[in-house]
C-alpha positions as CSV (number, residue, x, y, z in Angstrom):
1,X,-5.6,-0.4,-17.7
2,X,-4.3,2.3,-14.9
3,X,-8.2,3.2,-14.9
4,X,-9.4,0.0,-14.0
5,X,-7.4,-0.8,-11.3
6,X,-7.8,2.2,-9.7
7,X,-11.6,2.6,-10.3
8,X,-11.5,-1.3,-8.7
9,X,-9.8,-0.1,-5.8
10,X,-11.4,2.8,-4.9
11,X,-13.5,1.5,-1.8
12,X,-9.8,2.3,-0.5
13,X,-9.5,6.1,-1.3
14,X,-13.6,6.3,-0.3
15,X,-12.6,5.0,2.8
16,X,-10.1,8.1,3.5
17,X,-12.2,10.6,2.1
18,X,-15.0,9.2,4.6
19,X,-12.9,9.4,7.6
20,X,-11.9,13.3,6.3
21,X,-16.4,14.0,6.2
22,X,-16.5,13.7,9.9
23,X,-14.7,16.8,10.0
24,X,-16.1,18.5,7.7
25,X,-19.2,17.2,6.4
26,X,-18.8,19.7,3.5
27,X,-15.6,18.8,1.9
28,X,-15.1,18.7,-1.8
29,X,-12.3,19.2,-3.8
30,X,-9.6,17.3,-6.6
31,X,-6.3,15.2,-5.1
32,X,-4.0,14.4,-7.6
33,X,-2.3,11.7,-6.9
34,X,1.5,11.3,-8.7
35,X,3.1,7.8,-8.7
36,X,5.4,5.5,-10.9
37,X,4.9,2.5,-12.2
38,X,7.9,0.3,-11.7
39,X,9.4,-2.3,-14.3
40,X,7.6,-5.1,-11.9
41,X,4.4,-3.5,-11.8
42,X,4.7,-2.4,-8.4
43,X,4.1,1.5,-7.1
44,X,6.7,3.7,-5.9
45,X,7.7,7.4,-5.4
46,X,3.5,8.2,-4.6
47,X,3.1,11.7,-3.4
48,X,-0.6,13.4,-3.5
49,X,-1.5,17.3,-4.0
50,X,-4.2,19.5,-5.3
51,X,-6.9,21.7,-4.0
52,X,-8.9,19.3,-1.4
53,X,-8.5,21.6,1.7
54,X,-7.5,18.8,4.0
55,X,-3.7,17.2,4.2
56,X,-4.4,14.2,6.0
57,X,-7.3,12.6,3.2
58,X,-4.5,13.5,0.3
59,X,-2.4,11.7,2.4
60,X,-4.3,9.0,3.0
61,X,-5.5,8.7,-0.5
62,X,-1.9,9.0,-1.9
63,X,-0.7,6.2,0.4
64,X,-3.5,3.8,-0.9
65,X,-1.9,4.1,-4.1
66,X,1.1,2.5,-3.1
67,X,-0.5,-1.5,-2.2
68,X,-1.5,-1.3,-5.7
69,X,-0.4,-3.3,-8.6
70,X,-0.3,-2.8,-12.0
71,X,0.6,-5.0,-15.3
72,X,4.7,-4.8,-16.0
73,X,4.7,-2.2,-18.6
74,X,6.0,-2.3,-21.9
75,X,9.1,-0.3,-22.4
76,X,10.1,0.5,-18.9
77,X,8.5,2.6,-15.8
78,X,5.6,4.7,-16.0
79,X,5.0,8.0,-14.2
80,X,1.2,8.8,-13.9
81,X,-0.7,11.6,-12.7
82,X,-3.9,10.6,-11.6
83,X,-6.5,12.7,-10.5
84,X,-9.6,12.1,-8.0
85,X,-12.9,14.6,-7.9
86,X,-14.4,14.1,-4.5
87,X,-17.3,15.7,-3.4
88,X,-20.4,14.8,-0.4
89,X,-23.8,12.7,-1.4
């Protein structure tokens, strides 16, 4: 289900990584985005790191995550690590 939605939504995180390939036409790398899940469905605590060498797209990417929403779970909050490959062409 977390799949899904993300993979729906990710015109958002193209977006950022877009915006980060007018800098540098050649950047490539993972952001791993860490968020929970709330009772509600709703995200909170998002932060973003891994080895994409520029702050502002795992930023950027990281904040998408929190206008997304998600099914209540079953059994209380979720914490998921999610992780993005992004690379140019």
């Amino acid at each position: 289900v977390i799949q899904r939605i993300v993979r729906a939504n990710f015109g958002r995180f193209r977006a950022c990584y877009e915006s980060g390939l007018r800098n540098n036409p050649n950047l490539q790398g993972r952001v791993v985005v860490r968020f929970v899940i709330g009772r509600d469905g709703r995200v909170s605590n998002v932060g973003g790191g891994g080895d994409l060498p520029d702050a502002g797209v795992t930023s950027c990417i990281a904040r998408s995550f929190s206008a997304l929403s998600f099914p209540r779970p079953e059994g209380g909050i979720v914490t998921v690590s999610y992780p993005i490959m992004v690379s140019p062409g």
